[in-house]
C-alpha positions in Angstrom: 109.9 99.3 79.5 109.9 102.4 76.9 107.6 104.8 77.2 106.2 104.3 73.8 105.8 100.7 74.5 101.9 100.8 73.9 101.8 96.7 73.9 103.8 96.2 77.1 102.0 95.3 80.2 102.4 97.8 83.0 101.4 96.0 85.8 99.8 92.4 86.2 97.5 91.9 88.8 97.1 88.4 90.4 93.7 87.6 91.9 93.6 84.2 93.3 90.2 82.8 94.1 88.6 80.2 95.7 84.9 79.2 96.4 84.3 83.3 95.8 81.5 82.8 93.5 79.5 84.9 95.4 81.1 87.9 95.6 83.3 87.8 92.8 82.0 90.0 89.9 82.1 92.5 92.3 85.5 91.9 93.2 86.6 92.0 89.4 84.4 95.0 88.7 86.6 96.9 91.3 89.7 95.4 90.4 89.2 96.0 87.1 88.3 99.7 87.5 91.8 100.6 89.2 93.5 98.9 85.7 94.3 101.3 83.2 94.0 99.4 79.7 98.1 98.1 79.4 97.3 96.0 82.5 96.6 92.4 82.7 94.5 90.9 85.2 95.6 87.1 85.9 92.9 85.1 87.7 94.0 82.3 89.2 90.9 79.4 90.3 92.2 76.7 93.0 89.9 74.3 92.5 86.5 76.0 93.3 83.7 73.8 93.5 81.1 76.7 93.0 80.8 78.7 90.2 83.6 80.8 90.7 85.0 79.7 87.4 82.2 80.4 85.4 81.7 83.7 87.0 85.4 84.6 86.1 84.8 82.7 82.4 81.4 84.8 81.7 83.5 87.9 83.4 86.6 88.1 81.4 84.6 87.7 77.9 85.7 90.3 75.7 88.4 91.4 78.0 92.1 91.0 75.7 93.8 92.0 78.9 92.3 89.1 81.3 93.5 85.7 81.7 92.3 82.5 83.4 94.2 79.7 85.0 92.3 77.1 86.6 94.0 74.7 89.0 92.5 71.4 89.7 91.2 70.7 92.8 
């Protein structure tokens, strides 16, 4: 990567979650606070039958730098 490369991605950071619904923002609020803004966070849902999804969705509103794959269960 150049230096001048504004657009790359400097580091991507993989947070895979399951049934964390409860504890999650919190996780993501810290996570995210480590990222400087030419990082990409990549969450990752397996399936969660709480609202771990919907935590992450409402989370990562507004966030150009965070992306969301839900697995099925």
């Amino acid at each position: 990567m150049k230096e001048n490369d504004a657009d790359a991605v400097a580091v991507s950071v993989i947070l895979p979650i399951f049934n964390a619904g409860g504890e999650l923002r919190t996780a993501l609020d810290r996570v995210f606070a480590t990222c400087s803004p030419s990082d990409e966070v990549i969450i990752v849902d397996d399936g969660s039958t709480d609202d771990s999804l919907d935590v992450a969705t409402t989370w990562a509103d507004g966030r150009s730098n965070v992306r969301i794959i839900a697995l099925d269960a």
